[in-house]
Phi, psi and omega in degrees: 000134161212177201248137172304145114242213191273340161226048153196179176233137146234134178332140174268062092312299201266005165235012184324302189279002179293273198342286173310001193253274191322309193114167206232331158293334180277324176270345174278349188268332168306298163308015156238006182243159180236153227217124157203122184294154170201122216062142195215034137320175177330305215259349194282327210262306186315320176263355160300316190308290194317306191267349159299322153282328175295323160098087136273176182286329123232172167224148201223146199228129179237136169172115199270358179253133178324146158238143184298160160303312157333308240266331173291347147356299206194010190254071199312330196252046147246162169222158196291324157321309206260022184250150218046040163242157207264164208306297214294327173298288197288348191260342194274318191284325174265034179268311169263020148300300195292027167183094165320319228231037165212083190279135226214119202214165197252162181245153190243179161058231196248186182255101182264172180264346154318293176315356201242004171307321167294001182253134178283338171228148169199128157261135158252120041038149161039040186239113179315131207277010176279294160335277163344311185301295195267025165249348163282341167304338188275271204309307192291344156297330173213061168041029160262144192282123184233142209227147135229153200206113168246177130209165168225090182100236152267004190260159180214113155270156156199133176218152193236154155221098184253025164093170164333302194222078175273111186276131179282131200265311199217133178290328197247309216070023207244142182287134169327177197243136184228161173196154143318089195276165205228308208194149161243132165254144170278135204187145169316306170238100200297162184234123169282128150259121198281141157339137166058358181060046137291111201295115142336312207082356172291170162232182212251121208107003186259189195225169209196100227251142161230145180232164192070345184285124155302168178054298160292066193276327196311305172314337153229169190046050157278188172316175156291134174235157186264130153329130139236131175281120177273308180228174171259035150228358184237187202170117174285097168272021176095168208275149184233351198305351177269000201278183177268217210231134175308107172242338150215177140087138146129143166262175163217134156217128203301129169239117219280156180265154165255139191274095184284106195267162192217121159266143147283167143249184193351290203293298169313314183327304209285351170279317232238066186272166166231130152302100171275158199270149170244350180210125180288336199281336185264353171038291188262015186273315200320293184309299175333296191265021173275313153289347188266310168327298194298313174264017159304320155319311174268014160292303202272323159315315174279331203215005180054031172195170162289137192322156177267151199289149189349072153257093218341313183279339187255002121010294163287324171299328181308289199306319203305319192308307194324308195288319174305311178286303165317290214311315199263007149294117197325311184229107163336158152216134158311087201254164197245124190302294151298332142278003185275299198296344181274324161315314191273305146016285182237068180232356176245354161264188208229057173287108170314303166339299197272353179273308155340318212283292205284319201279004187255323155346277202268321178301324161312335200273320180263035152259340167272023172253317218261298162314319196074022197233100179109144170255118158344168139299054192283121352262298184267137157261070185234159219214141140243154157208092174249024141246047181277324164301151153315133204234018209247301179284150168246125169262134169214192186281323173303290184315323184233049177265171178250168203250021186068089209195114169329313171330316209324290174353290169298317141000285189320307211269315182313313200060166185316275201332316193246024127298337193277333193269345193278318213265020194220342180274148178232136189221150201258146137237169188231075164143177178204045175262225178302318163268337155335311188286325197287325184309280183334318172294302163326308175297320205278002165241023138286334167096030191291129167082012153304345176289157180313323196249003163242155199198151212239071164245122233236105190245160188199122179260355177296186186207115164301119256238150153306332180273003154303289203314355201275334205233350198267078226281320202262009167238175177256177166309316178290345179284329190308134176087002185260158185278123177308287176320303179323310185279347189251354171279312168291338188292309193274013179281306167296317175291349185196090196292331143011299177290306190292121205085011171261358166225096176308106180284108209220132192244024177254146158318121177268126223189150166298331185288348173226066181262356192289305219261307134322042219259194178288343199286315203284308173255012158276333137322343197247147186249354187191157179238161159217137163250152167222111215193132163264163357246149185295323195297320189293297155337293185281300165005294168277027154270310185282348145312335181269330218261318172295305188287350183070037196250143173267131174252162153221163209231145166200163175200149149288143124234072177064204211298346186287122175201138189233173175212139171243146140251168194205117176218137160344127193051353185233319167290166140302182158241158165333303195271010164285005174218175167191146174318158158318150167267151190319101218282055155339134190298117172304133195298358202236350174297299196267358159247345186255331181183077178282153178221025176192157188286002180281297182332306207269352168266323190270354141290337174290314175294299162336282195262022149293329182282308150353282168296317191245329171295285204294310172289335182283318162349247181338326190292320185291359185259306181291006167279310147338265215245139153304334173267343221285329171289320231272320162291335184285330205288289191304003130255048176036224222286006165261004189289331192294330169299307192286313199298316202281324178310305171330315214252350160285303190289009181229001188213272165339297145204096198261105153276147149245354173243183148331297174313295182309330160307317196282294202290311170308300189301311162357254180344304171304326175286318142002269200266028157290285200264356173256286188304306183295340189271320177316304187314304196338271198317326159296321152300316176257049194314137172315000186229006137006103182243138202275205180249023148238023173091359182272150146305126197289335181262083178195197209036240174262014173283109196248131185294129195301183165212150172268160199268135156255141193300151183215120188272018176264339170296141192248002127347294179291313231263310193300314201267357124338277172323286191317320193285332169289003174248312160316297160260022152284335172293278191356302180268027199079346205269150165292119153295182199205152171215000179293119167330276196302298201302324152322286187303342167290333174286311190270023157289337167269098226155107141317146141246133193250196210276146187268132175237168141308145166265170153261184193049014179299163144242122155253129189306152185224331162262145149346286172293000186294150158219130190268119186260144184239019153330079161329155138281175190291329213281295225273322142325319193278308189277011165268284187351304197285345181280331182279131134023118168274160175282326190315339177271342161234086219267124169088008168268141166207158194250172175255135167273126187281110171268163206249116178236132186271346206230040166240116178245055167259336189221057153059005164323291187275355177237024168276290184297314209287316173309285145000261166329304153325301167322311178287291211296311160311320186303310198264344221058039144250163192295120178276192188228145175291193174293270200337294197260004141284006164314304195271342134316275183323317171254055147040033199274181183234138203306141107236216164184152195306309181346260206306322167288332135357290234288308220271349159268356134337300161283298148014282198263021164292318224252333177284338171301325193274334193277318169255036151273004194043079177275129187227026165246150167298266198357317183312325193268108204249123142290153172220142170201149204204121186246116188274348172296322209253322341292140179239141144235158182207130184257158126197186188288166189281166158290129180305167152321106169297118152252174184229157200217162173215116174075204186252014180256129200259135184229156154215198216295345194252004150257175219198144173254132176248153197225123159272151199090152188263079190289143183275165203290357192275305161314278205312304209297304206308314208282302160353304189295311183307297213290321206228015155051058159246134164266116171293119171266335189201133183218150188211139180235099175089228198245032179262120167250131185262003182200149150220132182295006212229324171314173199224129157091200166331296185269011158284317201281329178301295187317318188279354150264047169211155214240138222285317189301320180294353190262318166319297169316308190295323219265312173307326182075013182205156179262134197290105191342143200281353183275345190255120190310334188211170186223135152277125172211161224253141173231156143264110185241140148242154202262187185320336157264355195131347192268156183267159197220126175270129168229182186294160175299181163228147175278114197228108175303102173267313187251165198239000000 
């Protein structure tokens, strides 16, 4: 598929999970803005990158200064070769490696506002705030979008100007909000009632369209009409009384208004500012450095540089100029001496961290200038994390002047000293997908694990995908079909040659089967883990590996405009698995086969049978072709055997193709009896007019009575699930498939059907809680059995099972399910979804987009900055979540540790008792007993349990001489893998009185 733009088309492969965030309207009006960058420092390049992938239409890049060595700091596309060559000539060619469809051009000479007429957005960097002044005066006159943006240090400005009257298309990007209506009253101010007592969700003003309503027809795909919120199921919609009388039936869907947002500009902003808040715990910083920025301008204006890193006198000159611009402020602000000193302090350094933070930031901010999609930022925007310093070290000038030094940058705010502890940390991640990379760009320009006693190891088993590319910052095209660690180990290897033989590369799953390879040597080497991980399983998996090793993890996630950050430290925290979501709330089974009401239900049925159909069953053939038990275990599963044997005996007999033509003739049938035969069955059982026993219509609410489809091969609905489904099982069998339309359609003109009656006694389920027994006899197994194939008569036949791929659109997966899905969906009357967002269904994907990735390892390695000053108060420490669509940001502290006590001893999850030696189980109990006036009742390792207070006899008296690895072994029936050093193990104890207790687990060190 692919989407206009305004002179070009780009492909959805490579903007696919973009897609699902922006919108198909947001990217075509981003492909009609031309975007100019001005400064090409760290945070300059950082928001080119951003906006580069997202795919405007061009971006144009100005900055007439040479580069520094500083400039390697946070400047990922400079080398150490390339200082004193001017920025913008080295940084625009590899600017445009990431995106074919974004030509990428330099502005020459000085920056006048003639040059700057062309353009729908221009960001400023490095930009003197007198500049500043008269090119917004420019922009906001004549309705250009205007961005400026710094950092210094740990400090951050962003200020937006989108003009006068700026329209919001969609504020949030969250799916309109639907529901079910249960009843309309006719009345002046008629009232909905929402279904089932289901919350709307509305707000009072919002506005709102209906379809399906009986009785009331006038209401649907009427005007939009505006809410008043009654309740939270009810809702007023204005007068119905002239309308006919409600009798069933009818959805409602919030249909969002466009929003006109109104800026100052600059110059009005710097009396009259407004704020978004970025930490509530900071309150009073905004105002404070809103004065402080400005007299950072006027510092540099008097002395043509930035305060020198920490240094006292001009430190002091920053506050007094801050207090001279408070004097002459309308409204006092209360300013703090010391943060003004801290401002001035690291205001001449360069963090990759806060140019990430800031540069995913301000790229989000000019794709909703360029889109209308998402509400700005108004006006100001500023961020710190000084408590990001050390708190150990004495900083002085001397510790942080700089030393010609890729560094410097960080030098400034840091110093020598605790660079030396960033190039000396060794740290794992666990992924190389989108944040992985970003993380990884972040290390190599801190210089993390560069050091003699440090190292970077990064594992990933993926291969690079093309819709990688859109978000995945260190590969390229030529990269694609290449291992993700290897190729994101080599990318920063070019960005920061340091790095090389400092960052190790792993292509394994982390998992207990590669506890061989993680083993204990592997992270008690390690200070720290990070994950970029897509999954929960995975996640807690390396959390209770931290938890055990006693390791700082740090967590972070995506979702589209969504990012979120956990930290989990030793002793101070929770870990990642003490708390988790809720779980996704599932489609009820008697919904998705009997009585779907929304395209979701009806696409994940479209999925079931495709597995169904194409998977599951070629599955089953090869294992009964495969293992000689294979009947005799399939039998020994009561109620599904009688399915998987009939699945066996159609596909190796029943309907066993040998051409094509037969492919063709089999999806018939399926369709048949999918969108025909069965809605027949439904209705013969559920007649429409069907009344329950309590006198309600069975067909109402959300149950909407089908109606059957008769094939029609000119329907291209129909036709599409004809194709698909005959190529699907001619791959099962080998057969060469077809897509010539007409050729088809020729075939099924000879196609029997034959004609279908309803049965009586079938059952269907209709509750949840219903359970339909599909119970075979014994009679009607032995004669599906007796039916099958011996495999010894088709020796070396197998069949292929279609594993489910979504982002091949060759091989009929995904237009198999929309067709499907659509068909069903004609059935019951709902409104279908095109292949895109069945897509984004079926394949379960998840939006993203680079911003929010940017953004959120940003904060990320803000908080690693904190693990390695060995920061040890929770205070010290920011959970973070942050939705950049509204804009939201919620800082808070991490949740301490729950602790527990036994006796007079308080413990929590990160303690443990370790006992050295392979103690026999009798030592073990005595020692419990002595040490820790504990009764063991029950000790158990894994799923062995090796002592109970209830065993008897003989093989109790055995066990306590034998020593727990031999008991373990014995008990496992297997000998304990040669990597592992200690055995976990779990007690049920009573204390001193007699109570049963909770206490740590124990660690019993078998190997050194």
């Amino acid at each position: 598929m692919e989407i206009e733009k305004t002179d070009q088309t780009i492909d959805e492969g490579l903007y696919s999970r973009q897609l699902y965030v922006l919108g198909h309207d947001a990217m075509k009006k981003m492909g009609s803005s031309n975007v100019l960058i001005v400064g090409l420092k760290g945070l300059g390049v950082e928001i080119a990158k951003n906006v580069v992938l997202a795919g405007v239409k061009s971006v144009t890049l100005y900055d007439p200064e040479p580069v520094k060595i500083s400039d390697l700091s946070s400047q990922f596309f400079l080398r150490e070769e390339d200082v004193g060559k001017p920025r913008a000539t080295i940084s625009a060619p590899r600017l445009a490696e990431l995106n074919q469809y974004v030509p990428i051009s330099i502005l020459e000479g000085e920056l006048t506002n003639d040059k700057i007429r062309n353009f729908q957005v221009v960001v400023l960097t490095e930009t003197p705030l007198k500049k500043q002044l008269e090119i917004n005066d420019f922009t906001h006159a004549n309705e250009i979008h205007f961005i400026s943006t710094d950092v210094r240090g740990l400090f951050g400005i962003a200020f937006n100007d989108f003009g006068e009257e700026f329209q919001v298309i969609d504020a949030t990007g969250e799916n309109p909000i639907t529901g079910m209506v249960a009843a309309i009253t006719k009345e002046v101010d008629g009232v909905v009632t929402c279904l089932d007592e289901s919350r709307h969700g509305l707000e009072d003003g919002e506005y709102v369209t209906f379809t399906e309503i009986k009785g009331m027809e006038v209401l649907n795909n009427c005007e939009p009409r505006k809410i008043k919120v009654l309740g939270p199921y009810t809702f007023s919609i204005g007068d119905t009384s002239d309308y006919g009388d409600y009798i069933s039936g009818g959805i409602f869907t919030q249909v969002k208004q466009p929003k006109t947002v109104q800026f100052k500009s600059l110059r009005e902003s710097l009396r009259k500012p407004d704020f978004l808040i970025s930490d509530f715990a900071k309150w009073d910083r905004p105002g404070q450095l809103h004065i402080g920025f400005q007299a950072l301008h006027k510092f540099v204006e008097s002395h043509g540089l930035l305060p020198r890193p920490h240094n006292e006198t001009d430190a002091e000159e920053l506050v007094r100029l801050a207090r001279d611009i408070n004097d002459q402020c309308e409204e006092k602000i209360e300013l703090d001496d010391k943060l003004l000193k801290q401002l001035a302090y690291g205001a001449s350094g360069d963090l990759s961290p806060m140019v990430a933070l800031f540069g995913g930031l301000v790229a989000q901010e000019v794709l909703k200038a360029c889109s209308g999609k998402f509400h700005p930022i108004q006006q100001y925007f500023y961020f710190d994390s000084l408590e990001s310093l050390p708190d150990d070290i004495v900083l002085n000038e001397e510790s942080c002047a700089p030393c010609n030094s890729r560094y410097d940058g960080q030098i400034a705010v840091f110093g020598k000293d605790f660079q030396h502890r960033i190039a000396n940390f060794r740290e794992f991640l666990v992924g190389a997908g989108a944040i992985g990379c970003e993380m990884l760009k972040n290390w190599a320009m801190m210089g993390l694990g560069t050091g003699p006693r440090g190292a970077i190891h990064v594992t990933d088993m993926d291969t690079i995908e093309k819709s990688n590319l859109n978000r995945q910052f260190l590969f390229r095209p030529g990269d694609v079909g290449k291992l993700k660690s290897e190729t994101a180990a080599a990318a920063i290897n070019k960005m920061n040659p340091t790095t090389i033989g400092k960052v190790i590369a792993h292509q394994d799953r982390v998992g207990v089967e590669t506890e061989n390879v993680y083993n204990d040597d592997f992270f008690e080497h390690l200070d720290g883990v990070t994950n970029a991980l897509d999954n929960v399983d995975a996640r807690k998996y390396m959390d209770r590996r931290c938890v055990y090793f006693r390791r700082p993890l740090l967590e972070s996630g995506t979702l589209g405009t969504k990012g979120n950050t956990q930290i989990v430290i030793p002793y101070l925290t929770e870990s990642y698995s003490s708390s988790q979501d809720p779980p996704e709330k599932a489609i009820p089974i008697c919904t998705l086969k009997n009585f779907p009401n929304a395209i979701e239900h009806t696409i994940q049925w479209a999925r079931d049978l495709f597995e169904g159909l194409f998977k599951a069953p070629a599955e089953n053939v090869n294992l009964y072709l495969s293992q000689p038990g294979f009947v005799d275990a399939t039998t020994k599963q009561g109620g599904t055997a009688k399915e998987t044997l009939e699945g066996i005996k159609n596909f190796l007999v029943d309907e066993r193709p040998l051409t094509f033509e037969e492919c063709i003739a089999w999806a018939r049938l399926k369709f048949e009896e999918y969108f025909n035969n069965n809605i027949q069955q439904l209705l013969f059982n559920f007649p429409k007019d069907t009344i329950t026993s309590t006198g309600a219509k069975f067909w109402s609410g959300p149950k909407r009575a089908p109606d059957v489809i008769v094939f029609d091969a000119n329907n291209e609905n129909h036709i599409e699930f004809i194709v698909t489904a005959a190529n699907l099982h001619a791959f099962n069998y080998g057969l060469k498939g077809e897509t010539n339309r007409e050729y088809i359609k020729n075939i099924l003109s000879n196609v029997i059907v034959p004609e279908f009656h309803p049965k009586s006694g079938v059952k269907i389920q209709v509750q949840e809680n219903e359970t339909i027994q599909q119970t075979a006899d014994e009679k009607e197994l032995q004669d599906i059995i007796a039916s099958l194939p011996d495999p010894a008569s088709i020796p070396g036949f197998r069949l292929n099972p279609v594993e489910f791929e979504k982002d091949d659109d060759t091989n009929f997966h995904i237009d198999f399910i929309t067709a499907t899905s659509n068909l069903r969906a004609a059935n019951y009357g709902i409104q279908p979804a095109d292949r895109h967002k069945t897509k984004f269904i079926a394949g379960k994907i998840i939006p993203a987009i680079a911003t929010t990735t940017s953004l959120v390892t940003g904060l990320v390695c803000l908080e690693l900055y904190k693990i390695i000053a060995g920061r040890n108060k929770l205070e010290d420490y920011k959970n973070g979540f942050v939705n950049l669509a509204l804009p939201f940001f919620g800082f808070s502290e991490p949740i301490a540790m729950p602790k527990f006590k036994y006796h007079e001893k308080e413990w929590s999850l990160w303690d443990r008792f370790d006992i050295e030696g392979d103690l026999t189980l009798q030592e073990f109990l005595n020692y419990f007993e002595k040490n820790h006036e504990l009764e063991v009742t029950m000790l158990s390792c894994g799923a062995s349990m090796l002592y109970a207070f209830f065993l008897q006899g003989r093989k109790k008296e055995e066990r306590k001489n034998m020593r727990l690895s031999e008991l373990v072994e014995s008990i496992a029936k297997k000998p304990i893998p040669t990597h592992v050093k200690a055995l976990t193990l779990e007690m049920v104890v009573n204390d001193r009185d007699g109570e049963d207790v909770e206490v740590p687990y124990v660690r019993l060190a078998i190997r050194q």
